[in-house]
NULO-432414 format. One record per residue (C-alpha): residue number from 0; x, y, z; chain; residue in three letters. Coordinates in nm, 2 decimals. Example, Ala and Ser with C-alpha at 12.3 -4.5 7.8 and 13.67 -1.06 7.14 Angstrom:
2
0	1.23	-0.45	0.78	A	ALA
1	1.37	-0.11	0.71	A	SER
//
This chain:
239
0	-6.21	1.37	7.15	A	UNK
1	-5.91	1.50	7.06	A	UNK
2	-5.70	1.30	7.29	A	UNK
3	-5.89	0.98	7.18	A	UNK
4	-5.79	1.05	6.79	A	UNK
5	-5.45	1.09	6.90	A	UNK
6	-5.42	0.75	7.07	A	UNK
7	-5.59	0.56	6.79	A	UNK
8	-5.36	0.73	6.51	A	UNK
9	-5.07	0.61	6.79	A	UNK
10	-5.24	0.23	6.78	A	UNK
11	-5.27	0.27	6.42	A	UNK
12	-4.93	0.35	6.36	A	UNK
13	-4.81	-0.02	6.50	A	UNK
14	-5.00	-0.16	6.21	A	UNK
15	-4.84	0.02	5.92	A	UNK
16	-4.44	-0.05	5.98	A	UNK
17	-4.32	-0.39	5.98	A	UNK
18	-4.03	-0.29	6.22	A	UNK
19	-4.24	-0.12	6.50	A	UNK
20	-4.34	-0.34	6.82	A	UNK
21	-4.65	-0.26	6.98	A	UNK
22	-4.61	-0.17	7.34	A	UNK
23	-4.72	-0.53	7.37	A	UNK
24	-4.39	-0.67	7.17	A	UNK
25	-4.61	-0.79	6.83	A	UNK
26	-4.51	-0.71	6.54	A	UNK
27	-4.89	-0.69	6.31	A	UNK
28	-4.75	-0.72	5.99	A	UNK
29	-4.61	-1.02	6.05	A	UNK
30	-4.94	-1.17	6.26	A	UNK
31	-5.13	-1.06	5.95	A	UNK
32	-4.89	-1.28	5.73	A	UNK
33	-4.97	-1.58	5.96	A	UNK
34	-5.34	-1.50	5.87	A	UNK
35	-5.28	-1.54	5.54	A	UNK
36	-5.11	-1.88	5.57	A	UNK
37	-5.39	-1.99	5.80	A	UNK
38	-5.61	-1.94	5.53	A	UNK
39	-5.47	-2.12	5.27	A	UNK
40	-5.49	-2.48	5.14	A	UNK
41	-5.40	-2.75	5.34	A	UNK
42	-5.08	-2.89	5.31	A	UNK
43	-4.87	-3.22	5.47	A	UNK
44	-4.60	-3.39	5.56	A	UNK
45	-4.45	-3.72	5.67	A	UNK
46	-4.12	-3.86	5.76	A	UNK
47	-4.14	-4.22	5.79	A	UNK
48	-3.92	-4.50	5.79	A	UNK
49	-3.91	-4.55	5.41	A	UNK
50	-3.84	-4.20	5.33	A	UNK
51	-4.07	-3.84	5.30	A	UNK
52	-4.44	-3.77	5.20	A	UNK
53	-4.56	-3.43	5.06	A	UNK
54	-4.94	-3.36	5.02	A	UNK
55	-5.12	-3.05	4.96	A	UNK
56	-5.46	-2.98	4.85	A	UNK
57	-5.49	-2.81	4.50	A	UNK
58	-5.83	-2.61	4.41	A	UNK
59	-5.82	-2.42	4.02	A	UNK
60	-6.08	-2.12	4.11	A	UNK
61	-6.15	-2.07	3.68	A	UNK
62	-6.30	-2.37	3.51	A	UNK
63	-6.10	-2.18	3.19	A	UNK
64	-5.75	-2.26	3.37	A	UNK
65	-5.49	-2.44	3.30	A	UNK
66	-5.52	-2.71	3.60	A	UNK
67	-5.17	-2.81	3.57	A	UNK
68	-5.01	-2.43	3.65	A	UNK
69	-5.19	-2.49	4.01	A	UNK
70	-4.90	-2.61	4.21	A	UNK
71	-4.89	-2.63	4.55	A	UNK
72	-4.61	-2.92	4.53	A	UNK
73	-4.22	-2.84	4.43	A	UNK
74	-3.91	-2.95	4.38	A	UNK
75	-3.61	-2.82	4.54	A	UNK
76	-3.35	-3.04	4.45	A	UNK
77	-3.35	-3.43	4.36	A	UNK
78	-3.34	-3.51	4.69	A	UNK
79	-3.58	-3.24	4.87	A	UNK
80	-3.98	-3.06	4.80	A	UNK
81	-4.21	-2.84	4.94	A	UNK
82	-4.53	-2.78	4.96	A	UNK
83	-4.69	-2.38	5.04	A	UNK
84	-4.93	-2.27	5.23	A	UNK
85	-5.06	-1.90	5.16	A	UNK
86	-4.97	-1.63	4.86	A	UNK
87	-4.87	-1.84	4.54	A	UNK
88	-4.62	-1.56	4.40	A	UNK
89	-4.40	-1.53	4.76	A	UNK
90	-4.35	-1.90	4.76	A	UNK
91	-4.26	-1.85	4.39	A	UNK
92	-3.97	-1.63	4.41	A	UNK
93	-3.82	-1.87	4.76	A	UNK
94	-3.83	-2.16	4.56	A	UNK
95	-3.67	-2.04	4.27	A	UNK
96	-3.39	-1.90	4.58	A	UNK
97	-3.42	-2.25	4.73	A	UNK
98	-3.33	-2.39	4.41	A	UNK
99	-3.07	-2.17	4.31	A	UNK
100	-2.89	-2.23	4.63	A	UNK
101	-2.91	-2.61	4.64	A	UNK
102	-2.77	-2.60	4.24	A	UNK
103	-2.45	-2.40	4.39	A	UNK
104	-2.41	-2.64	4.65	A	UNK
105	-2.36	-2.91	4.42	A	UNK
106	-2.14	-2.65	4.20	A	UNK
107	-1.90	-2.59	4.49	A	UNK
108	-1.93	-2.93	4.72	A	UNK
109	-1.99	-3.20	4.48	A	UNK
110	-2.30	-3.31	4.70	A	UNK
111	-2.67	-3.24	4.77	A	UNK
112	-2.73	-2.99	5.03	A	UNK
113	-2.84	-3.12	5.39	A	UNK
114	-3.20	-3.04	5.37	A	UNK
115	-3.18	-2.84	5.75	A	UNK
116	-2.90	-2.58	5.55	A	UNK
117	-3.16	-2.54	5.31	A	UNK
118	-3.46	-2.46	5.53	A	UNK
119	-3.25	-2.24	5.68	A	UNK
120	-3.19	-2.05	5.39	A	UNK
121	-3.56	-2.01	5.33	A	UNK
122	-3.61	-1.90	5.69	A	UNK
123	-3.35	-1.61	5.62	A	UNK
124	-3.44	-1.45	5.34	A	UNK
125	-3.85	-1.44	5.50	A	UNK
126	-3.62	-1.32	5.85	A	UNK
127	-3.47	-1.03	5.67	A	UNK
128	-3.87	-0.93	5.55	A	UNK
129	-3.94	-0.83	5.91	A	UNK
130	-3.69	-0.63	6.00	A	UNK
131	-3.63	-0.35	5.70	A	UNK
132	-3.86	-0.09	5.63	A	UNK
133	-4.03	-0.04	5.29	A	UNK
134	-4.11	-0.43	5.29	A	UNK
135	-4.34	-0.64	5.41	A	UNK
136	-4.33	-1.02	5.54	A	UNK
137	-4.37	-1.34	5.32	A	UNK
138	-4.72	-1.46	5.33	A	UNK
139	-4.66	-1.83	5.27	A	UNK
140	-4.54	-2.14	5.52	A	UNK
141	-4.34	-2.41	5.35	A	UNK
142	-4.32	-2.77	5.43	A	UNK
143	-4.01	-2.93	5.31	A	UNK
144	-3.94	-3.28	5.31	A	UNK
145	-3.58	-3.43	5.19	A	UNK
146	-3.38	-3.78	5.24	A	UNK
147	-3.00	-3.68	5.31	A	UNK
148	-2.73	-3.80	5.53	A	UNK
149	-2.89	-3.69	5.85	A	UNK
150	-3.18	-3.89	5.74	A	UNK
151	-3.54	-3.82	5.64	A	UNK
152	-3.67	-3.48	5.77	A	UNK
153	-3.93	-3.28	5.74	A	UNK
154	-3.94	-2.89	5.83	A	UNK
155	-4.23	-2.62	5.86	A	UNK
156	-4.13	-2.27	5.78	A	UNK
157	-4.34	-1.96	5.86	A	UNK
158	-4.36	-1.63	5.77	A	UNK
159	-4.12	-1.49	6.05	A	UNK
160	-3.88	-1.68	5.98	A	UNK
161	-3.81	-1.96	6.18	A	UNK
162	-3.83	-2.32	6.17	A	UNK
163	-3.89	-2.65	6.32	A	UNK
164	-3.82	-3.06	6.27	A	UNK
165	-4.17	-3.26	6.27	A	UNK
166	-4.22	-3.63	6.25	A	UNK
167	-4.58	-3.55	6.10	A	UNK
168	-4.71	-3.13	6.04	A	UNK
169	-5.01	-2.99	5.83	A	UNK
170	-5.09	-2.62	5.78	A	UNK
171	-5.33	-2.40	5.57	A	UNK
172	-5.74	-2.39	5.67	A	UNK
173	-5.76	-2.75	5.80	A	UNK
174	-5.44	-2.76	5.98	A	UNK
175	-5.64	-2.83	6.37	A	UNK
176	-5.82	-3.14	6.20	A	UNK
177	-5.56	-3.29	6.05	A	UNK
178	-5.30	-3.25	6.30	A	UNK
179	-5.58	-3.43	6.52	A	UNK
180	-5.57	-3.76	6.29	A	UNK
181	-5.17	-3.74	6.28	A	UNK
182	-5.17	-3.75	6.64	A	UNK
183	-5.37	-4.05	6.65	A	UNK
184	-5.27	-4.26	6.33	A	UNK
185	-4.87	-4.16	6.26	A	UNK
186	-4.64	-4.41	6.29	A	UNK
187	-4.26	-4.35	6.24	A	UNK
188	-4.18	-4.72	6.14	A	UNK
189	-4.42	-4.68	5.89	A	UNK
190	-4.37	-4.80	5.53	A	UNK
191	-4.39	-4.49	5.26	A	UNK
192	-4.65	-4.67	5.10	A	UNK
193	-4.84	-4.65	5.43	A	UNK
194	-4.76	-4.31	5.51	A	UNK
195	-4.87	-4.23	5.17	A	UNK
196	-5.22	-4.38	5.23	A	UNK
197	-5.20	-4.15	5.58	A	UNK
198	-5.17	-3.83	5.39	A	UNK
199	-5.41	-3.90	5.12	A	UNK
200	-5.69	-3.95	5.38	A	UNK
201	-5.60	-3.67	5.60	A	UNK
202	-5.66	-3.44	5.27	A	UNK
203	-5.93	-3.61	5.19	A	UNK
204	-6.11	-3.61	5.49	A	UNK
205	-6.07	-3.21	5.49	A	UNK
206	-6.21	-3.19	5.18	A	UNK
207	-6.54	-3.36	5.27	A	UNK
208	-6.56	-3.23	5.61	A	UNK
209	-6.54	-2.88	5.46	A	UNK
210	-6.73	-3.01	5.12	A	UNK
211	-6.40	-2.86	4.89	A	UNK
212	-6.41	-2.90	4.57	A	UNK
213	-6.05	-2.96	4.50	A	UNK
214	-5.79	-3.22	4.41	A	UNK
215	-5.52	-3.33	4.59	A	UNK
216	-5.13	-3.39	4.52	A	UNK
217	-4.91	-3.64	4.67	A	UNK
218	-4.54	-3.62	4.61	A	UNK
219	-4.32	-3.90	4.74	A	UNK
220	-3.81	-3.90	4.83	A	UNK
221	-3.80	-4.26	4.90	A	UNK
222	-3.51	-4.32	5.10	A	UNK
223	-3.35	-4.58	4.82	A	UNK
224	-3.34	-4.42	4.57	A	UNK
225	-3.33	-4.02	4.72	A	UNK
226	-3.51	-3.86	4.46	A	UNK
227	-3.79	-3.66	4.41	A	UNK
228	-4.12	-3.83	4.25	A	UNK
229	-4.45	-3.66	4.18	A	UNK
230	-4.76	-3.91	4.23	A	UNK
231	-5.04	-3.90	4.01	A	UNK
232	-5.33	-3.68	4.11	A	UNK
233	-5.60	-3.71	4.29	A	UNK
234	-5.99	-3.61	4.26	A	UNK
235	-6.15	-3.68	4.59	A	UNK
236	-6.52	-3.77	4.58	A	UNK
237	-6.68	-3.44	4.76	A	UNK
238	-7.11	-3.50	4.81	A	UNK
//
């Protein structure tokens, strides 16, 4: 009995430091972090032809609140958003970071920053969470979308850290299903107005298939003009 106590405390003890690797090389905290973000509200993004589509699903839990604090959807810069996926406040403070740093880069170059340099940013400041004791990771995934003069990208951020280019990537709860319809319906010639259309019914069909109440944001960088442009929202019909 005594033996088995001591193993569990030694299996527990993986689970409470963020910079201890099991003898299996995971690190828990951060796995748990990628829970969170799995669980969260479904979120999109599109680089086509004619520029870069955000999405992301938007559900107020008090009737009483203010529906228009419920952001899911910022901007960055003029020319780059984001959309989060998992705790509200974490994304909160990197934005606010992103931000900051894309404002100094126009201090100091006289240009808009490369929206890779600013991803990367992101990805380091949730890096240094999983490697210092006394903190714990970033629950949130980002999806930023931006027009510069590398072209239109799009990025996914998770909670480790790292990052990757996509043509078309969702995350949150419905992530599976609607990385099933990009597969089949993305088109990288596509007009914006079409990849628009693309996102909106991806969300939408979450919604339903999962009967959601919740409403849904689109936010559009045309490649003309470069700038950042909130669409109107959107109440999906949920029976």
């Amino acid at each position: 009995m005594g033996r088995r106590l001591s193993w569990l405390r030694g299996k527990l003890a993986y689970d409470r430091i963020i910079t201890r690797f099991s003898p299996e090389g995971r690190l828990f905290q951060v796995e748990y972090a990628f829970e969170t973000v799995k669980h969260g509200e479904t979120i999109i993004g599109l680089a086509c032809s004619g520029g870069v589509v955000l999405g992301a699903e938007e559900r107020v839990i008090d009737k009483l609140e203010d529906p228009h604090l419920s952001w899911k959807i910022y901007e960055l810069d003029e020319h780059a958003g984001a959309s989060i996926a998992g705790v509200a406040s974490d994304a909160r403070v990197l934005v606010e970071q992103a931000r900051i740093y894309a404002q100094s880069n126009r201090l100091m170059y006289d240009e808009p920053v490369d929206t890779e340099i600013l991803v990367k940013r992101i990805g380091d400041i949730k890096q240094r969470c999983t490697q210092q004791i006394g903190v714990r990771p970033y629950g949130v995934s980002f999806i930023i979308g931006g027009v510069d003069k590398t072209g239109n990208r799009v990025f996914k951020t998770d909670p480790s850290g790292s990052y990757r280019s996509y043509n078309a990537v969702a995350e949150g709860i419905g992530r599976e299903m609607v990385e099933e319809m990009l597969k089949e319906e993305y088109r990288s010639d596509a007009t914006l107005s079409d990849a628009v259309k693309l996102a909106a019914k991806c969300l939408m069909t979450d919604l339903e298939t999962r009967r959601h109440d919740a409403r849904l944001r689109i936010a559009t960088i045309p490649m003309e003009t470069g700038r950042f442009t909130m669409l109107p929202e959107m109440k999906p019909f949920v029976g």
